[in-house]
FIMAR-190297 format. One record per residue (C-alpha): chain; x negated, y negated, z negated. Coordinates in nm, 2 decimals. Layout:
// residues N
{A, {X, Y, Z}}
...
***
This chain:
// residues 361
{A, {3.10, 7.51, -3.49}}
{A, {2.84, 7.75, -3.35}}
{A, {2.77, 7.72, -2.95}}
{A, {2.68, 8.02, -2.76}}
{A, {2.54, 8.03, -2.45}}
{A, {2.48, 8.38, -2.28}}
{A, {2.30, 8.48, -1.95}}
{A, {2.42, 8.17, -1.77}}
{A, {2.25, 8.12, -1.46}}
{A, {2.28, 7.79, -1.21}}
{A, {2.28, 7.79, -0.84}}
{A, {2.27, 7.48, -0.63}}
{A, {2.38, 7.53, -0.29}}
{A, {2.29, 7.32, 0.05}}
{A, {2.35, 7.37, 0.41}}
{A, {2.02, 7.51, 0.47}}
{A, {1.86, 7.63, 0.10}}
{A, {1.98, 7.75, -0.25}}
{A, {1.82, 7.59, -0.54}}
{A, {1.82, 7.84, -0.88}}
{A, {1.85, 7.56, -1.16}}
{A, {1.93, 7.80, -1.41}}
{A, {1.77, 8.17, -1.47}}
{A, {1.99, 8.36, -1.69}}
{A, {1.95, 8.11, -1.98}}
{A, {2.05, 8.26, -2.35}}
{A, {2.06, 8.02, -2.64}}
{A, {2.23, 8.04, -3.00}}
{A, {2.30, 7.66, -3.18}}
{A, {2.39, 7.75, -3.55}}
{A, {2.72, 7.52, -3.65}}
{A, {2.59, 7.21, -3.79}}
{A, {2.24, 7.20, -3.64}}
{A, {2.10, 6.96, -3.42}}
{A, {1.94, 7.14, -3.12}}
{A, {1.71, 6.97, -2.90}}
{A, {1.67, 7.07, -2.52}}
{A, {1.32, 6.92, -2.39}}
{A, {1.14, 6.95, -2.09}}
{A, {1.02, 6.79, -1.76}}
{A, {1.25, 6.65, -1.53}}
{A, {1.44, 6.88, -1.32}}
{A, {1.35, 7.20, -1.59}}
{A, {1.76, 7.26, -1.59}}
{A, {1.79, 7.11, -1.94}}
{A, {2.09, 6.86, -1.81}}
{A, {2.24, 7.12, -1.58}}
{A, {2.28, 7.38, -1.94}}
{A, {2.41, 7.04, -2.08}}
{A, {2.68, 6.99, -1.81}}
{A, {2.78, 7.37, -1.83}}
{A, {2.83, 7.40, -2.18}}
{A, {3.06, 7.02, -2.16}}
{A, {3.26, 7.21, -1.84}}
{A, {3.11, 6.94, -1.62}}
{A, {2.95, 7.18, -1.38}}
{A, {3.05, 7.56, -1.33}}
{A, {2.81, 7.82, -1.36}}
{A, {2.72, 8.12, -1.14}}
{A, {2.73, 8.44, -1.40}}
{A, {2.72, 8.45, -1.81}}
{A, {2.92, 8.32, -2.07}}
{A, {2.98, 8.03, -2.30}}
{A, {3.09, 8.05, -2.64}}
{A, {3.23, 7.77, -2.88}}
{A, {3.24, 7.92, -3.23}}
{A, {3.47, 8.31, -3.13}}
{A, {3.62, 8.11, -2.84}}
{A, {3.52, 8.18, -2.50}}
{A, {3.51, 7.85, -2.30}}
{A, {3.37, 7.99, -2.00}}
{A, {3.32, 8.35, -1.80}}
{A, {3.27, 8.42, -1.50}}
{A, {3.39, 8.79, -1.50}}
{A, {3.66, 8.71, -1.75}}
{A, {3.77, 8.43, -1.53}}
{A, {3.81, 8.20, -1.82}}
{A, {3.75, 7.79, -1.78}}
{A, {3.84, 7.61, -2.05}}
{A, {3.82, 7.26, -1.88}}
{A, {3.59, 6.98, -2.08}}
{A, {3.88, 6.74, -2.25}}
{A, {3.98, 7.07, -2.45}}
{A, {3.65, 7.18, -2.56}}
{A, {3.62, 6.95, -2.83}}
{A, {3.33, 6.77, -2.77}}
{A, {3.17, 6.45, -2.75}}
{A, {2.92, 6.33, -2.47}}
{A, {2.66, 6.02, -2.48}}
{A, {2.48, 5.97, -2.17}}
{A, {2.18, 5.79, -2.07}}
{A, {2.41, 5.49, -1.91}}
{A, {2.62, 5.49, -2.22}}
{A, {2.92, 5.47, -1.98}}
{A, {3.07, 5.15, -2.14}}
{A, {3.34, 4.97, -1.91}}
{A, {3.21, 4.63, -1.91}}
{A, {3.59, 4.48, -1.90}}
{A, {3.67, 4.66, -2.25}}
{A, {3.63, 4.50, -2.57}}
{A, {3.42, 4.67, -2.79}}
{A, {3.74, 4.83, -2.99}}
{A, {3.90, 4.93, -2.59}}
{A, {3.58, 5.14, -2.56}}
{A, {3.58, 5.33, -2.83}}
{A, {3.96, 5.37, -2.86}}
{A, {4.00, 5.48, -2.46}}
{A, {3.94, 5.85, -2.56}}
{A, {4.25, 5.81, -2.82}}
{A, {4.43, 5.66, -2.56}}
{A, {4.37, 5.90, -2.31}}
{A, {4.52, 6.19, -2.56}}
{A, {4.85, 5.92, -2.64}}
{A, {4.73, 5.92, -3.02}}
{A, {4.94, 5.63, -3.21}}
{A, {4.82, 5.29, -3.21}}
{A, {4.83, 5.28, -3.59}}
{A, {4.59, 5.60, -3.62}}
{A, {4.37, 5.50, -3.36}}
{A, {4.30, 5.15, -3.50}}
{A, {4.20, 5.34, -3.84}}
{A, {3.97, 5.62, -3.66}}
{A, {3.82, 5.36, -3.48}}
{A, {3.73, 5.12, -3.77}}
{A, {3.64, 5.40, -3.96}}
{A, {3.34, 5.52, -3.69}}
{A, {3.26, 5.09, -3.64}}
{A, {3.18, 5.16, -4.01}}
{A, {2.98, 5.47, -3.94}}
{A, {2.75, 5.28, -3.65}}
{A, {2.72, 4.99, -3.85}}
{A, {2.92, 4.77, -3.61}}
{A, {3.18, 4.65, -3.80}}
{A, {3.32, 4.29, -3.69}}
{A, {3.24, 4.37, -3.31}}
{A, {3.56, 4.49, -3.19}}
{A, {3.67, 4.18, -3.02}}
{A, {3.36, 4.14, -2.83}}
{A, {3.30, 4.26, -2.47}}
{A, {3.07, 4.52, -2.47}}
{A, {2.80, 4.42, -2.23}}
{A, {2.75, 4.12, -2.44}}
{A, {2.58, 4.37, -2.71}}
{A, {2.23, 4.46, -2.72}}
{A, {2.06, 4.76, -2.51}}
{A, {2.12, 4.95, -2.88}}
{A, {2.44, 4.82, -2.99}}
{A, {2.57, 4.95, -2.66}}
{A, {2.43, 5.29, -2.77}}
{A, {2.63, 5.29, -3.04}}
{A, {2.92, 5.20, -2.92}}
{A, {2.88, 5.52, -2.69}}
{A, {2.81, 5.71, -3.01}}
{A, {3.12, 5.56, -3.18}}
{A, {3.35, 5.69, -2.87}}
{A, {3.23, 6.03, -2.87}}
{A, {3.26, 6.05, -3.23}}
{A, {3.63, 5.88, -3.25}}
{A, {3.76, 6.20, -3.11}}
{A, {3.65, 6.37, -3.41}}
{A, {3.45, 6.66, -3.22}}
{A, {3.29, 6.92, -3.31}}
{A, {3.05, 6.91, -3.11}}
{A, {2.80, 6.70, -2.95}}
{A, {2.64, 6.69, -2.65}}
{A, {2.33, 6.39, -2.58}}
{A, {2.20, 6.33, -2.26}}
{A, {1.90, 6.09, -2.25}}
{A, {2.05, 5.86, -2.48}}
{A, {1.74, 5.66, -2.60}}
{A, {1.55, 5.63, -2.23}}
{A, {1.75, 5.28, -2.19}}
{A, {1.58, 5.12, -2.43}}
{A, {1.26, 4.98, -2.53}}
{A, {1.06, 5.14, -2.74}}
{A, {1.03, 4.99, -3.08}}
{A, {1.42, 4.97, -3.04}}
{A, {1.40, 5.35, -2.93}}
{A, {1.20, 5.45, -3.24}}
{A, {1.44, 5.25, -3.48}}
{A, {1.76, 5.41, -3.32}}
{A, {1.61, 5.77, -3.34}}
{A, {1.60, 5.77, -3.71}}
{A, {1.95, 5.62, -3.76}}
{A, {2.06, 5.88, -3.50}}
{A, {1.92, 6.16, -3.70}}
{A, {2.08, 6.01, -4.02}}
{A, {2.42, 5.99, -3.89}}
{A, {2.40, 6.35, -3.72}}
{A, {2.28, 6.46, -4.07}}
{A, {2.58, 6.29, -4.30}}
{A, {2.82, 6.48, -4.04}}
{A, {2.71, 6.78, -4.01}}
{A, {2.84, 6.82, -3.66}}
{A, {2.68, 7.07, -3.43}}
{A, {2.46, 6.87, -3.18}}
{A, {2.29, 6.95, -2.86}}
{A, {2.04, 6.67, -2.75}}
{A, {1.86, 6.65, -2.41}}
{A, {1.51, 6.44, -2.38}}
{A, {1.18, 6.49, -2.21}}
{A, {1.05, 6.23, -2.48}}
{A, {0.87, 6.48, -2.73}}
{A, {0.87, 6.26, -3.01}}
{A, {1.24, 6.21, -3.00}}
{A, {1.28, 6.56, -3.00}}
{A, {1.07, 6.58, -3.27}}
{A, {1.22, 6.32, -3.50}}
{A, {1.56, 6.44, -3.42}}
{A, {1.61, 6.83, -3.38}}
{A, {1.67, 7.07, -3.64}}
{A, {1.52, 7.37, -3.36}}
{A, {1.37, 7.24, -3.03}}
{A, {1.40, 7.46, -2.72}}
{A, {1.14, 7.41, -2.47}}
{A, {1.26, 7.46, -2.10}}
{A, {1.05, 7.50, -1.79}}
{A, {1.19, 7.58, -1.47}}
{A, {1.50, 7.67, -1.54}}
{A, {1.41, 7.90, -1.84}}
{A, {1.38, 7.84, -2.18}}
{A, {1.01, 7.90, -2.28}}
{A, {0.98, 7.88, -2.64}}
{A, {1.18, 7.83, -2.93}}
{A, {1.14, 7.69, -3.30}}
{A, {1.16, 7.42, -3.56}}
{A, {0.95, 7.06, -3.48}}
{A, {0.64, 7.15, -3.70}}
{A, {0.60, 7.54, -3.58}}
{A, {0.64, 7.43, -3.21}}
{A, {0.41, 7.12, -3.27}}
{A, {0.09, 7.29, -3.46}}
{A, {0.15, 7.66, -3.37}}
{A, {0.24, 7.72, -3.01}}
{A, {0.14, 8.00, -2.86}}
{A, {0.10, 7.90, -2.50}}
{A, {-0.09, 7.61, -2.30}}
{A, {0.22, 7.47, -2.10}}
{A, {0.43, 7.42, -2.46}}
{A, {0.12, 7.34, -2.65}}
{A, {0.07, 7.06, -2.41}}
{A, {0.43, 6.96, -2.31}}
{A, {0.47, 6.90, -2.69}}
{A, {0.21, 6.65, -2.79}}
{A, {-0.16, 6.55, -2.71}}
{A, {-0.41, 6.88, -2.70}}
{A, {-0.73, 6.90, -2.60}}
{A, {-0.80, 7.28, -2.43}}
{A, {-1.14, 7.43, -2.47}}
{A, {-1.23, 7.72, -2.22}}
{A, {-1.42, 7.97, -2.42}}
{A, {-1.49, 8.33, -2.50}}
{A, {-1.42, 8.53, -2.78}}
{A, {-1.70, 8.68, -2.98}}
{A, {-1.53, 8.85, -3.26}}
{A, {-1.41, 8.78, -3.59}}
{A, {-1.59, 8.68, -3.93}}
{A, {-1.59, 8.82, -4.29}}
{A, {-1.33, 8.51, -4.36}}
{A, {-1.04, 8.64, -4.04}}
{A, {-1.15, 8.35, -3.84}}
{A, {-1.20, 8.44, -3.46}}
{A, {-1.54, 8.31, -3.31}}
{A, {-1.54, 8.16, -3.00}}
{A, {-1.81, 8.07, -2.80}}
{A, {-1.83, 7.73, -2.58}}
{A, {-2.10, 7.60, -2.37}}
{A, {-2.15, 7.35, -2.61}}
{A, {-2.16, 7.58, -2.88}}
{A, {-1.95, 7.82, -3.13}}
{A, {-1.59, 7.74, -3.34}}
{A, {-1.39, 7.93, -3.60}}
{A, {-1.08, 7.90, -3.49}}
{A, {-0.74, 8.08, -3.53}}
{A, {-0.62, 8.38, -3.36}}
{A, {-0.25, 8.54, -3.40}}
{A, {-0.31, 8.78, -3.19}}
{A, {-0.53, 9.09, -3.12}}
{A, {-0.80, 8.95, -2.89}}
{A, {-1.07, 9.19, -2.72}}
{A, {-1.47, 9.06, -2.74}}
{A, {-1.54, 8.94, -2.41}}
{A, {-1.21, 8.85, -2.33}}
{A, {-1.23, 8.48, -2.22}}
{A, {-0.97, 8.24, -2.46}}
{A, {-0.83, 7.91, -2.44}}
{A, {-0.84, 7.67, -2.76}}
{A, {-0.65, 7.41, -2.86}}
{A, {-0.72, 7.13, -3.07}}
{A, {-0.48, 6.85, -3.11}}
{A, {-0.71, 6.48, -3.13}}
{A, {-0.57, 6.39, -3.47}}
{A, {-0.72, 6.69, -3.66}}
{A, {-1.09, 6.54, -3.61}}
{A, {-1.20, 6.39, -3.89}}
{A, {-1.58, 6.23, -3.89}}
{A, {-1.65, 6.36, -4.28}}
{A, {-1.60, 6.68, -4.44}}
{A, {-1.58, 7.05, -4.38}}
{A, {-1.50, 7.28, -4.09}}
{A, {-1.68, 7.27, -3.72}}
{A, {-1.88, 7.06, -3.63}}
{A, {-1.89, 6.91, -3.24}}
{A, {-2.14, 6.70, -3.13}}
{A, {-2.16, 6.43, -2.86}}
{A, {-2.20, 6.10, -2.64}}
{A, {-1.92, 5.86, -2.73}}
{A, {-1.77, 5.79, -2.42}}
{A, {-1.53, 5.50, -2.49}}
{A, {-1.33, 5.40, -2.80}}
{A, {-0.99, 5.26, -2.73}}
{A, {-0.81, 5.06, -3.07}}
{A, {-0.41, 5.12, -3.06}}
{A, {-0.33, 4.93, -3.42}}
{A, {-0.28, 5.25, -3.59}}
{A, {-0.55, 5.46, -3.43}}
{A, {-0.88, 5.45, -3.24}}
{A, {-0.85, 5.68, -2.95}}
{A, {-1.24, 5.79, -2.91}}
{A, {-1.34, 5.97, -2.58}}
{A, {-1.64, 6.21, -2.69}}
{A, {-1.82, 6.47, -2.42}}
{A, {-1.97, 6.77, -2.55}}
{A, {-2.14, 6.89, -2.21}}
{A, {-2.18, 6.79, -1.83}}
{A, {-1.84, 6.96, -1.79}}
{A, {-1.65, 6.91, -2.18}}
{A, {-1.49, 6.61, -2.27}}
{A, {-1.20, 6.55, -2.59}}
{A, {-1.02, 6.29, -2.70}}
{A, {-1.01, 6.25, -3.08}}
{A, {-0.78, 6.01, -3.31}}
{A, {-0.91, 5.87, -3.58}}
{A, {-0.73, 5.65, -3.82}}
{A, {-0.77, 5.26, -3.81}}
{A, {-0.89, 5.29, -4.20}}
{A, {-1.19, 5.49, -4.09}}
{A, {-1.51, 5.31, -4.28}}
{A, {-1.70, 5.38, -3.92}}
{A, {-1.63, 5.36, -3.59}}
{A, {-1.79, 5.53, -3.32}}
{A, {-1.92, 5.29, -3.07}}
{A, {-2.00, 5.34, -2.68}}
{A, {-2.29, 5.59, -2.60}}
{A, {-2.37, 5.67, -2.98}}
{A, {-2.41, 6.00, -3.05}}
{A, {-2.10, 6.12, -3.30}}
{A, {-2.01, 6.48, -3.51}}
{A, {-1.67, 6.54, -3.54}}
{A, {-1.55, 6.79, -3.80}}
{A, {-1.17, 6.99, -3.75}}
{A, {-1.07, 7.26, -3.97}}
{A, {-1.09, 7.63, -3.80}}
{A, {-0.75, 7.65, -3.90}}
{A, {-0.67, 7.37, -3.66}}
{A, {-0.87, 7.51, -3.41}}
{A, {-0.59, 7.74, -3.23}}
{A, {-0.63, 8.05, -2.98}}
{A, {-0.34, 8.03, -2.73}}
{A, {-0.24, 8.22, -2.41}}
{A, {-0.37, 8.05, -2.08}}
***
């Protein structure tokens, strides 16, 4: 089911100040996709969460799930949340720790009277689904930080939504655990093709988990698209940043070369880079490189430099390199590397122009 969200604005009211959460917020989740909503803490991404569930009330817009209208403020339509067909999973999880693991998943069945005989078969069905098959009988604090997630998935999925809605659910737990859940998260939301909106400020979960990602900033979304055009093409330095590890050279542009590639020019010297945009000469740029692109063989730029320090991670070395009094990147090379830079040893590192992207400042 497709999820429309139109013009909603948020406005948090105290005695002495108003707080404007949300500005007129506008965003389109195609039935079936997973969505994700990241960005820094209080950038609004729970508060759009919260409207579209019914669990706060919005100042203006509309809210749409599929041709229904859930929610208008000129209309002066409020569907409430228990019959807007969806399932939540917060960052708590929300188990009751005096339920057995079958009480906590059935208790939305319950809630709606549904027989005892068709809720004990949804319910084994989605233990099934979460791979938890055999723990009904237990008490659910007696499970695992991510056993406990799934049982919260299993009771927003028993209800057979159709739509989703994730807050935070990962940030409980550790993060090998974190990284193991998010792939059997994005498995199960792919076998049900069940629309899915999913809050994090953890980029990489967004990453492994969203179909689109939409980047929010205070209390607007700022940028829009699929993991890999948001994660090597962004187009400005806040989204470019917010969405991995950049480095962001200060430059100005000189032109462009018989090949399309724009020249910039760097205290340290001059870079092909990338431009998607029509740039004037003079005008000053900002480039972004991301520290994995640097290779230490091959073709492309070429940067030269005093090894600062070299940090080994297990699958990386992290390699601090300064360019200038006033220049210093951070380049990622891979733990199969034949040499390593050490300390105060001069080093070239080669990236692609085509890695080497002009964005807005």
């Amino acid at each position: 089911m497709e999820v429309e969200v139109t013009n909603i604005t948020k406005i948090f009211y105290t005695r002495t100040e108003s707080t404007r959460a949300l500005h007129e917020v506008s965003l389109f989740c195609p039935s079936g996709k997973v969505i994700g909503l990241l960005g820094p803490s209080g950038c609004g991404k729970t508060t759009l969460l919260r409207c579209i569930a019914g669990l706060e009330e919005p100042d203006a817009g509309e809210i749409r799930f599929g041709k229904k209208l859930v929610w208008s403020k000129i209309k002066r339509i409020d569907i409430p949340p228990e019959k807007r067909e969806i399932g939540m999973v917060f960052q708590s999880y929300a188990i009751w720790p005096h339920m057995t693991v079958f009480d906590n998943v059935a208790f939305p069945l319950k809630m709606r009277k549904i027989p005892r005989r068709e809720a004990e078969r949804r319910v084994r069905e989605v233990m099934e689904m979460v791979q938890l098959a055999g723990f009904e009988n237990r008490l659910a604090t007696r499970l695992s930080g991510g056993q406990q997630q799934r049982v919260a998935l299993a009771r927003a999925l028993v209800s057979q939504p159709r739509v989703l809605l994730f807050d935070e659910p990962l940030s409980n737990l550790d993060a090998k655990l974190r990284e193991a859940t998010r792939h059997e998260l994005r498995g199960f939301l792919v076998e049900l093709g069940i629309t899915a909106i999913y809050v994090t400020h953890d980029r990489a979960e967004a990453l492994a988990i969203s179909d689109e990602i939409a980047v929010m900033n205070q209390g607007r979304i700022v940028a829009r698209g699929t993991p890999r055009e948001l994660y090597f093409f962004a187009k400005d330095h806040f989204v470019a940043d917010f969405i991995g590890r950049a480095n962001f050279l200060k430059g100005v542009f000189l032109g462009y070369n018989e090949g399309g590639y724009a020249k910039v020019k760097f205290p340290f010297g001059t870079l092909l880079c990338t431009a998607n945009e029509t740039i004037f000469e003079g005008t000053e740029v900002v480039v972004m490189i991301r520290p994995e692109f640097f290779t230490l063989t091959g073709e492309g730029n070429i940067l030269s430099g005093r090894v600062i320090s070299v940090i080994f991670t297990g699958e990386k070395y992290e390699v601090r390199v300064q360019l200038d009094e006033k220049t210093t990147i951070l380049a990622e090379l891979q733990s199969t590397v034949s040499f390593v830079p050490r300390p105060e040893e001069i080093v070239e590192l080669r990236v692609a122009p085509q890695w080497c992207r002009v964005i807005q400042a």
